[in-house]
C-alpha positions as CSV (number, residue, x, y, z in Angstrom):
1,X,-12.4,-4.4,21.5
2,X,-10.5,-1.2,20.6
3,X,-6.9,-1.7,19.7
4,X,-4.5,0.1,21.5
5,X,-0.8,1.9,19.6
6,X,-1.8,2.4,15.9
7,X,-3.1,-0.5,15.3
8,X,-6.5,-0.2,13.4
9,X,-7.7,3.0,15.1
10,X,-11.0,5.3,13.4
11,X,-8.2,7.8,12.5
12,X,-6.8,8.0,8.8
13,X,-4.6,5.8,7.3
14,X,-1.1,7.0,6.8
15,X,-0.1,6.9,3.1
16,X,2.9,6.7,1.5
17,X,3.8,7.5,-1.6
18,X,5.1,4.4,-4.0
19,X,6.0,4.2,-7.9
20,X,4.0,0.9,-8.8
21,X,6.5,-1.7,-10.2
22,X,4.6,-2.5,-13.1
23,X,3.4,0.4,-14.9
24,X,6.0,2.7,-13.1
25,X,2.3,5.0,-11.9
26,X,3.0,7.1,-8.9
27,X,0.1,5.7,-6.6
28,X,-0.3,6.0,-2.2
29,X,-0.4,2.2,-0.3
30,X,-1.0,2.2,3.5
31,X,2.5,1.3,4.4
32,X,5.9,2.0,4.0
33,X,7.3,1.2,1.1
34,X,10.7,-1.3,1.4
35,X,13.4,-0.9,-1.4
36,X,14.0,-5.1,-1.8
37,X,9.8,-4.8,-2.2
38,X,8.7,-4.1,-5.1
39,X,5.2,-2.2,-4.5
40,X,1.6,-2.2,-7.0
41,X,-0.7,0.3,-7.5
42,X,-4.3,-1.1,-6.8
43,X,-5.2,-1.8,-10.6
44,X,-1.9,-3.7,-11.3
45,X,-2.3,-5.2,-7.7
46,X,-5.4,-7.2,-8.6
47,X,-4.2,-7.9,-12.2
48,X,-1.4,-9.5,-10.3
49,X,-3.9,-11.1,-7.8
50,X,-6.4,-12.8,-10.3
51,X,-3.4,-15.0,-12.0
């Protein structure tokens, strides 16, 4: 079952680079960040997430 166009292929991930909305860290998330988004590093993310 291989998906086909980018999906979730065995190559890398493509990161981009975010500032994390909370503690204003520059951090990497696996998609492209939105401006009307705001965006979490991974520590803040599951801060967030545990609420």
């Amino acid at each position: 079952m291989g998906y086909q166009g980018g999906g979730f292929s065995s190559g890398p991930r493509e990161m981009h680079k975010a500032t994390c909305a909370e503690c204003k860290k520059e951090c990497e998330v696996p998609f492209k960040p939105r401006e009307d988004r705001p965006v979490y590093c991974k520590d803040c993310f599951s801060k967030r997430k545990d609420r």
